[in-house]
C-alpha positions as CSV (number, residue, x, y, z in Angstrom):
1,X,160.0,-174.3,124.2
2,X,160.0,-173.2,120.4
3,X,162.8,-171.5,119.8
4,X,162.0,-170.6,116.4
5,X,160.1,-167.9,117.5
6,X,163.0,-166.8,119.2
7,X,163.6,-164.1,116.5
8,X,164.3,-160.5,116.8
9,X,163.6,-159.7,112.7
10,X,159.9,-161.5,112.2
11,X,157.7,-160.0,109.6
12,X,154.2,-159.8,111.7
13,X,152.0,-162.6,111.3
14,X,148.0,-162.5,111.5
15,X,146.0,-164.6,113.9
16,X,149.7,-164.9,116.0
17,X,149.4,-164.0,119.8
18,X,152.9,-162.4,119.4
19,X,155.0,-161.0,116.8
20,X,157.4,-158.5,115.8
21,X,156.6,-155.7,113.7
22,X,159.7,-154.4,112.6
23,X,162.4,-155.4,114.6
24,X,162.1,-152.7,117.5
25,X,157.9,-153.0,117.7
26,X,155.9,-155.8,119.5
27,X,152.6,-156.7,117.9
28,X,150.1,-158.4,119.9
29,X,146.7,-160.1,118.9
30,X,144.4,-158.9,121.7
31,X,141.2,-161.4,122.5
32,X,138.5,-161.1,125.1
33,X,139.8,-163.3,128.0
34,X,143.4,-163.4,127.0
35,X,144.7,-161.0,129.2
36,X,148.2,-159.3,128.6
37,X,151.1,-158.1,131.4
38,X,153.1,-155.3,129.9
39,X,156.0,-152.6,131.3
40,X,154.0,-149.4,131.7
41,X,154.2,-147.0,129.2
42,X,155.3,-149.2,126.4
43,X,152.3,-149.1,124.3
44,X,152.6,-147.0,121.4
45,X,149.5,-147.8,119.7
46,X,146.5,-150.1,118.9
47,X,143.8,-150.7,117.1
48,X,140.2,-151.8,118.1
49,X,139.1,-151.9,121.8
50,X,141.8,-152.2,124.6
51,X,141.9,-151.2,127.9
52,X,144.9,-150.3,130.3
53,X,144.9,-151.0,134.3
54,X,147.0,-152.0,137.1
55,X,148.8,-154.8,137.4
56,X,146.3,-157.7,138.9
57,X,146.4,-157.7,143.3
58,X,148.0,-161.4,142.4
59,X,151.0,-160.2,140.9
60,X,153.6,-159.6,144.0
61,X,154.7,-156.1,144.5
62,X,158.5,-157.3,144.2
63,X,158.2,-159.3,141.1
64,X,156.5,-155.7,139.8
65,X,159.5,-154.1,140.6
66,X,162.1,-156.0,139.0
67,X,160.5,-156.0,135.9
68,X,159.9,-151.9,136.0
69,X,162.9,-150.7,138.0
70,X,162.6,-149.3,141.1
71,X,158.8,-147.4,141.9
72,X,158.1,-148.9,138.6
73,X,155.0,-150.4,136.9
74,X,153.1,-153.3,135.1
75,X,150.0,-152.9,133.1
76,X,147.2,-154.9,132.9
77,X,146.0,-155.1,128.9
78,X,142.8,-156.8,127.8
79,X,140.5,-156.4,125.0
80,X,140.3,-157.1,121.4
81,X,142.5,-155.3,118.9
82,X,146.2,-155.5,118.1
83,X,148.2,-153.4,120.4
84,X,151.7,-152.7,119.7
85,X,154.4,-152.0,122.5
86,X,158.0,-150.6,122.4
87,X,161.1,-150.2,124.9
88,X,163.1,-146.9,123.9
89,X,163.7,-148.8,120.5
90,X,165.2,-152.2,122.0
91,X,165.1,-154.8,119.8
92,X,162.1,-157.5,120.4
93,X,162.1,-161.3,120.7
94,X,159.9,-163.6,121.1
95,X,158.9,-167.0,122.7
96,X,156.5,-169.4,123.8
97,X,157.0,-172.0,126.9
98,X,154.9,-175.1,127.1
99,X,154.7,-176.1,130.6
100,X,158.2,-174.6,131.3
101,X,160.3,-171.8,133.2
102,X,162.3,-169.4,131.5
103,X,164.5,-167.0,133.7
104,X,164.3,-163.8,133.1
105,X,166.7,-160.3,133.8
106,X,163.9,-158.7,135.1
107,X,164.3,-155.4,133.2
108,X,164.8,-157.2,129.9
109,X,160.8,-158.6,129.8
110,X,158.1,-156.5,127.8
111,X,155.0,-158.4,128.0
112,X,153.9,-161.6,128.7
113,X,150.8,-163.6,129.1
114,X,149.1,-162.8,132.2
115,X,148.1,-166.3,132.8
116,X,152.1,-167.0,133.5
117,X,153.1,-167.0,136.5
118,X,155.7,-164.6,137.6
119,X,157.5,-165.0,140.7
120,X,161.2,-163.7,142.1
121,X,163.8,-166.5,143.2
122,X,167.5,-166.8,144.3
123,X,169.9,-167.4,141.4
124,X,171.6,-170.9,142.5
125,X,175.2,-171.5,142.4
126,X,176.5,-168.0,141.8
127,X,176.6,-166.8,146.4
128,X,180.7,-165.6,144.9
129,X,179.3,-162.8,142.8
130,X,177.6,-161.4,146.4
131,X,178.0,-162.1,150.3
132,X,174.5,-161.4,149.9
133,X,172.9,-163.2,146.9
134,X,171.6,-162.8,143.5
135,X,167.9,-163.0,142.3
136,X,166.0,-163.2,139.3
137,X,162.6,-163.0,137.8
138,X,161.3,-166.8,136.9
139,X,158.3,-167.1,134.5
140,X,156.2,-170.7,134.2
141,X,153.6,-172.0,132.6
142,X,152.1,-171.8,129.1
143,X,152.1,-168.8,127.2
144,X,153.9,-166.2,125.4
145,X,156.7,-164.0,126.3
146,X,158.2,-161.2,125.2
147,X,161.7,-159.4,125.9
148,X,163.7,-156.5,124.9
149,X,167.6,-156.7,124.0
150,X,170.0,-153.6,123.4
151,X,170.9,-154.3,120.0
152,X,170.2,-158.1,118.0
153,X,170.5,-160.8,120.7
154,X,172.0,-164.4,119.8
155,X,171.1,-167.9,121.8
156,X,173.6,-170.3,122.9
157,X,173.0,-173.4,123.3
158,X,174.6,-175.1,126.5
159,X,174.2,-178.8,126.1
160,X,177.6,-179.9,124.4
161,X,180.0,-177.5,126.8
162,X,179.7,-174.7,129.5
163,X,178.7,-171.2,128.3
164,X,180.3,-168.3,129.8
165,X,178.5,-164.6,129.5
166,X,179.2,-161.0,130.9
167,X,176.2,-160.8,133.6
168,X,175.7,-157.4,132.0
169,X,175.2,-159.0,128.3
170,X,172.4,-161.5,129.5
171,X,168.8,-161.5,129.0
172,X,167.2,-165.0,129.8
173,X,168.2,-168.6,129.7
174,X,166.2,-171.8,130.1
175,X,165.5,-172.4,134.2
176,X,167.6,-175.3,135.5
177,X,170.7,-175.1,134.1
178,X,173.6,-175.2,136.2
179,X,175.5,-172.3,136.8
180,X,178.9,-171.3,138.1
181,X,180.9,-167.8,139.0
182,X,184.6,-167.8,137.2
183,X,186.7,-165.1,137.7
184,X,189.3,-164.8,135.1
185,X,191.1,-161.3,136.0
186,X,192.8,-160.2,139.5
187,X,190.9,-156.7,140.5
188,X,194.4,-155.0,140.2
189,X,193.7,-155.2,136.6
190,X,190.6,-154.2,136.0
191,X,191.0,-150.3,135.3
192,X,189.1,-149.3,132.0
193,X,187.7,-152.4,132.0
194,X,184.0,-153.6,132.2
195,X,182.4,-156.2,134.3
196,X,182.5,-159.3,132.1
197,X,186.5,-159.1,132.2
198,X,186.3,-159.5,135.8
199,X,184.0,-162.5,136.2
200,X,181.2,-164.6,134.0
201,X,178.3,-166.7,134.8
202,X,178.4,-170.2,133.3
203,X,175.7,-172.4,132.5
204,X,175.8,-175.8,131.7
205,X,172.7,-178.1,130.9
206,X,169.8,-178.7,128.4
207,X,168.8,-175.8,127.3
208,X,170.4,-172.2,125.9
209,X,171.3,-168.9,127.4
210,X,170.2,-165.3,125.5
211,X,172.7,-162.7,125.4
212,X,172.7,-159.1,124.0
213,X,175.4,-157.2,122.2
214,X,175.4,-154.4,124.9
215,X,176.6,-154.3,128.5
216,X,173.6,-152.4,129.7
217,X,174.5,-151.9,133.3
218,X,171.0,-150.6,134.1
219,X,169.6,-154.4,133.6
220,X,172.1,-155.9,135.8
221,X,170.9,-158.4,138.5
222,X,169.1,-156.9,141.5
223,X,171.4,-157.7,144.7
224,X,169.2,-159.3,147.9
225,X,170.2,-158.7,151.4
């Protein structure tokens, strides 16, 4: 996974599949054949020939959902041109997986290649934070993928020692890491505060964890059951 292009402050490049123009604007290279999944309603412009449909009947309806909120909508985008997509003036960053999984806060993903595969899966090791479960939205394959964060995200790395992050906080981190609930407050002290006083998620493993400066409770997990 390159994580240089994991940058919210890229200068647009020409030629590139995916960059950012401008920190809060996603521009994409459109080509004939290289179709593009995007939230609906998050274009804000383009140039040359594209064209805007449904999501493809491949896509399941739930995965559709935890990307767009609830009744939401994805987008199918092909054509040539560059198209550029916004969300409400998030911040954008960018990454490409080769032949890997990324997992996703559902709300938190812009666009993405539609040749990935999107699918929805239980989060593993965290049944404390619900009697019911926790899921998330898992992207494989090759291609490029991009997300949204409420302010300038930061990576983490998780390798050397466990990671904790507020639940609200985080965007994505690299699939198969293993993860833990910790509480570190008893609930008769949690007036005036926020979630990630009351319990984290931590992650331990090859890979990193993406985290944004804003406890957006809006993007929280979706709750199974």
């Amino acid at each position: 996974m390159d994580l240089q292009t994991l940058n919210a402050h890229r200068s647009a490049s020409t030629g590139v599949r995916m960059s950012v123009h401008s920190s809060k604007t996603l521009k994409v290279t459109m080509v004939t054949g290289q179709d593009l999944l995007a939230k609906a309603g998050s274009m804000i412009a383009y140039d040359g020939y594209v064209q805007f449909d449904g999501p493809p009947a491949t896509l399941r309806r739930s995965a559709e959902e935890m990307v767009s909120g609830e009744g939401g909508k994805l987008m199918l985008c092909r054509g040539d041109g560059d198209l550029y997509l916004a969300d409400y003036g998030g911040d954008v960053l960018i990454l490409h997986l080769n032949n890997e999984a990324l997992s996703v806060n559902g709300p938190t993903l812009l666009a993405c290649d539609a040749s990935l595969q999107l699918s929805i899966e239980p989060v593993k090791g965290l049944a404390k934070l619900s009697g019911s479960g926790l899921t998330n939205l898992v992207i494989r394959g090759t291609g490029w993928v991009a997300l949204v964060s409420r302010g300038v995200p930061i990576s983490l790395d998780c390798a050397e020692r466990e990671t904790y992050v507020d639940p609200d906080a985080l965007i994505a981190w690299t699939d198969g890491l293993d993860m833990k609930a910790r509480r570190t407050i008893k609930a008769s002290a949690l007036i005036g505060r926020g979630s990630g006083e009351a319990f984290q998620i931590g992650f331990k493993g090859r890979g990193f964890v993406v985290v944004q400066p804003s406890e957006d409770t809006g993007d929280r997990f979706k709750i199974r059951g």
